[in-house]
N, C-alpha and C positions, 0 to 999 in steps of 0.2 A: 486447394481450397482450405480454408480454416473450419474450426470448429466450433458450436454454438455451444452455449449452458449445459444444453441435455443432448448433446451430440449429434445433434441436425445440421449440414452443413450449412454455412454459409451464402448467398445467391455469388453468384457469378459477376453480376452485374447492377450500377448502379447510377444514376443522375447526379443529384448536388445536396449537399447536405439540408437539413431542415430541422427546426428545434423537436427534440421528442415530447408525445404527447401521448397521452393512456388512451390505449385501442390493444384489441387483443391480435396476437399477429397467428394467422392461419401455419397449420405446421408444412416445412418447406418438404417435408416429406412426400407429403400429398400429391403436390405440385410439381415434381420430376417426375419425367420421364425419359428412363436412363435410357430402354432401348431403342427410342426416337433420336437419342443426342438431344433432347431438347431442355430447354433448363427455365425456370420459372421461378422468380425469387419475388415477394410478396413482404411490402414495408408499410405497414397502416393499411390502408383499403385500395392502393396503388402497386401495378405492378410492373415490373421488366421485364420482357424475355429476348433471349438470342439462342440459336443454332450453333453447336460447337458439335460437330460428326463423330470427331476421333476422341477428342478431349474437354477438360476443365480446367480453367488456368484458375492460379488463385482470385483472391478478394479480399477488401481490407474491410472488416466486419462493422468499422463506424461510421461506412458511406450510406448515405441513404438514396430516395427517391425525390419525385420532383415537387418542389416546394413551390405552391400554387399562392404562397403568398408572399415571393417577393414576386411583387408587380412589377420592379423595374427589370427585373429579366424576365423577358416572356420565354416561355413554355420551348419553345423548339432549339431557343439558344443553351438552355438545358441539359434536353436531350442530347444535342450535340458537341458541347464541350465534358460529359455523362460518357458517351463514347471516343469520343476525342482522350479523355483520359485514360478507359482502360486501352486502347492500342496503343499510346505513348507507353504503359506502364505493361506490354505484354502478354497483358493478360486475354486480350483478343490479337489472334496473330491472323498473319498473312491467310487468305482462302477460307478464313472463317467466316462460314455463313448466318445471316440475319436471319430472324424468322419473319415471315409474309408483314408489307403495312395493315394486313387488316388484325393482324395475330399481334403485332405487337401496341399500334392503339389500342386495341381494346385493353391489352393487359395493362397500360399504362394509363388509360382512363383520358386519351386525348384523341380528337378527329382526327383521322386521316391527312388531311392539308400539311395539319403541324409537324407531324414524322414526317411527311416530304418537304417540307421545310426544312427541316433537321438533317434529313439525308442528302438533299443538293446541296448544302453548306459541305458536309465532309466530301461529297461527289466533286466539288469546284476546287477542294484543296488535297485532290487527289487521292483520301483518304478510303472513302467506300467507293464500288464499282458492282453497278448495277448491269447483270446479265439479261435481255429479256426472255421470259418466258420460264425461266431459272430462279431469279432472285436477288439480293443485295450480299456482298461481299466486302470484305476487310482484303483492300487494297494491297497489291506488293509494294514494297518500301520504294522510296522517290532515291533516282542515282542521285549522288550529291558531284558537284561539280565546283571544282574551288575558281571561285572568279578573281583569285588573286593570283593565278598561273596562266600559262599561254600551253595548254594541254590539246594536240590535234583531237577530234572526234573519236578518229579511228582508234590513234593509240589508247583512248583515254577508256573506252569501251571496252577494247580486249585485253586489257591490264583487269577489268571487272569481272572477266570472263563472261563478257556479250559475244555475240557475231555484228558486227557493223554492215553496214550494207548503204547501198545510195541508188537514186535513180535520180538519172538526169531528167531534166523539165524541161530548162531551158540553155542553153550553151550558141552563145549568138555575138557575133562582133558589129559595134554598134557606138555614133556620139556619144563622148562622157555628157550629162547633164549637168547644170552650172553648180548645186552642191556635190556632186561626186566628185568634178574635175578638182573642185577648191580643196577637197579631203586629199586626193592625188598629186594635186603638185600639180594640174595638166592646165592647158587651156581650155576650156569650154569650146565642145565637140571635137577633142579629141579622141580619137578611135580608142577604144575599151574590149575588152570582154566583159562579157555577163553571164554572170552563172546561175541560177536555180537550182537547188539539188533536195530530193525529199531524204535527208539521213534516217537509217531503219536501225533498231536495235532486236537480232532475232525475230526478222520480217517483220516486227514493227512500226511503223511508222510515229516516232517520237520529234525531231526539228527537221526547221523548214531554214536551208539555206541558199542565202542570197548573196553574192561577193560580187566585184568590179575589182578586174586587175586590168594597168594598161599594157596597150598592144604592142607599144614597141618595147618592152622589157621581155614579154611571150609571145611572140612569134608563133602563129600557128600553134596558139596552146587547143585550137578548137580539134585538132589532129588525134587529140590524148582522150583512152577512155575514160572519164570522169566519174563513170558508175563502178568502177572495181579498183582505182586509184586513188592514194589522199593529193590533193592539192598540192601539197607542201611540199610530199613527194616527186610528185611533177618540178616545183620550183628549182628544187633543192638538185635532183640527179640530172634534168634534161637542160635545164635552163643557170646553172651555178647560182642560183639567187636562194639563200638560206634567211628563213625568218627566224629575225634573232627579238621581238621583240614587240609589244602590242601595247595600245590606249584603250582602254575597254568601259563603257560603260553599261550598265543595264536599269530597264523599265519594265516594270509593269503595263501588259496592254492584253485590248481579249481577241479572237479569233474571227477576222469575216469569214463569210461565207466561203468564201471562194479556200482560205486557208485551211478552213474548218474540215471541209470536204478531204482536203488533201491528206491533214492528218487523223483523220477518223476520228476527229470530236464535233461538238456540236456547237455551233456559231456562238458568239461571245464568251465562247472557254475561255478560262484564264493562260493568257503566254505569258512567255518572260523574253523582251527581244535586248540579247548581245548586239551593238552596236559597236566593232572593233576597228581598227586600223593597223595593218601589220607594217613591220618596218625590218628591212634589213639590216647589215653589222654597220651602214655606214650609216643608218636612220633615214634611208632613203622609202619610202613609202612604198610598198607593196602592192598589195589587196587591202579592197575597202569593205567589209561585210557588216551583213545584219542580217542574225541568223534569228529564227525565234522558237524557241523552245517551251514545250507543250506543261505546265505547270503541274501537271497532275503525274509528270513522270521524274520532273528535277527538281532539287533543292541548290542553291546556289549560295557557300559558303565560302569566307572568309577570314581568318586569322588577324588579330589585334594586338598591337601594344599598348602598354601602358606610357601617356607620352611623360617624357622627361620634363622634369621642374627645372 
């Protein structure tokens, strides 16, 4: 933390700027409470608090509070782009806990609705993580996944130092349907597999995988445990078919029920659904999947050039 004028530290924590105006600011002295962990910084007649247990991260001394008079941002988009900045900037890290919506309204001079407002915005973009009966939470970081690689699950997890894990749902040979078959190569109701698989990261439950591979390239792939083996793996040692190579796009979409349930969030979550096509060394078509991944646990990035003139 920095230091003020007369050696009071600075608050912790802060909303969006606002022009300064003469009001006498209460001494931040007062307002800590070091053996709570609790921290309370006070800017004009408005205040912030949050829960830091162990610690105090810094603060840039010219942030202020929430400025009630720009009308074209309302109040909660504020607060949470207010918190959105200090965990971009480290200053709230991982497992740092909020203090209660009624503790922090109040300090902040806004209803309750509006901080739950403010809090399911960063809740939806994985940021806070609300325990019940415990509290709000400064979320663990989102694995990043580069969508400009063809990286297995499995590998790509225990290169992060996760444990991967998978439970089969569904593993069933079945008509391709007339968009699968056309993505495959096949004719329409061509025998297929179908797979289902819920992928775990340290029991887990992070993506929901759904793939179509045809049956006459795997032969009794329904023979193979699916919950302790990669796919690929499978292809690649039982079957000589190596994926050398994928079309991938991705979408934004949110969670039914039915998905929601599966991966332990709450219906209309934000996903992100991979829509891939694998293709072996001779571009013969694979597996067709569409896997979809839980938005509050990935980020999905990719590398750019600069195009040539």
């Amino acid at each position: 933390m920095t230091e003020t004028a007369k050696g009071a530290q600075s608050p912790p924590f802060a909303i969006s700027p606002v022009a300064a105006a003469p009001f006498s600011t209460p001494s931040i002295k007062s307002l800590t409470n070091r053996k709570k962990g609790v921290y309370l910084a006070v800017i004009g007649i408005h205040q912030c608090t949050f829960s830091r247990p162990l610690k105090v991260a810094g603060y840039r001394s010219d942030s202020l509070l929430v400025n009630r008079f720009a009308a074209a941002v309302p109040l909660y988009i504020q607060i949470a782009e207010g918190l959105l900045d200090q965990i971009e900037s480290g200053e709230l890290s991982p497992g740092d806990r909020l203090l209660s919506e009624r503790e922090m309204s109040k300090a902040l001079g806004v209803n309750r609705m509006t901080l739950r407002r403010a809090f399911r915005l960063l809740e939806t973009q994985g940021l806070l993580v609300r325990q019940r009966g415990d509290g709000t939470y400064v979320a663990e970081p989102k694995i990043e996944r580069q969508a400009s690689q063809l990286v297995p699950f499995t590998r790509g997890m225990e290169r992060r130092g996760y444990m991967p894990g998978a439970r089969v749902i569904t593993l069933e040979k079945r008509p391709a349907e007339a968009a699968v078959a056309r993505e495959l190569g096949l004719s329409i109701s061509a025998p297929v597999f179908f797979v289902r698989r819920l992928r775990l990261i340290n029991q887990e439950p992070v993506m929901l995988e759904r793939f179509t591979a045809p049956a006459h390239r795997f032969p009794g792939l329904d023979r193979y445990d699916l919950s302790t083996r990669s796919v690929y793996d499978v292809m690649d040692k039982e079957y000589g078919v190596t994926v050398d190579r994928a079309r991938q796009s991705l979408e934004p979409v949110v969670a039914t029920e039915y998905e929601a349930e599966l991966l332990e969030i709450e219906p209309g979550a934000p996903l992100m659904l991979e829509q891939r096509l694998s293709l072996d060394q001779e571009g013969q078509p694979v597996e067709y999947g569409r896997d979809l991944y839980r938005g509050d646990r990935f980020r999905f990035v990719t590398e750019t050039a600069l195009l040539e003139s």
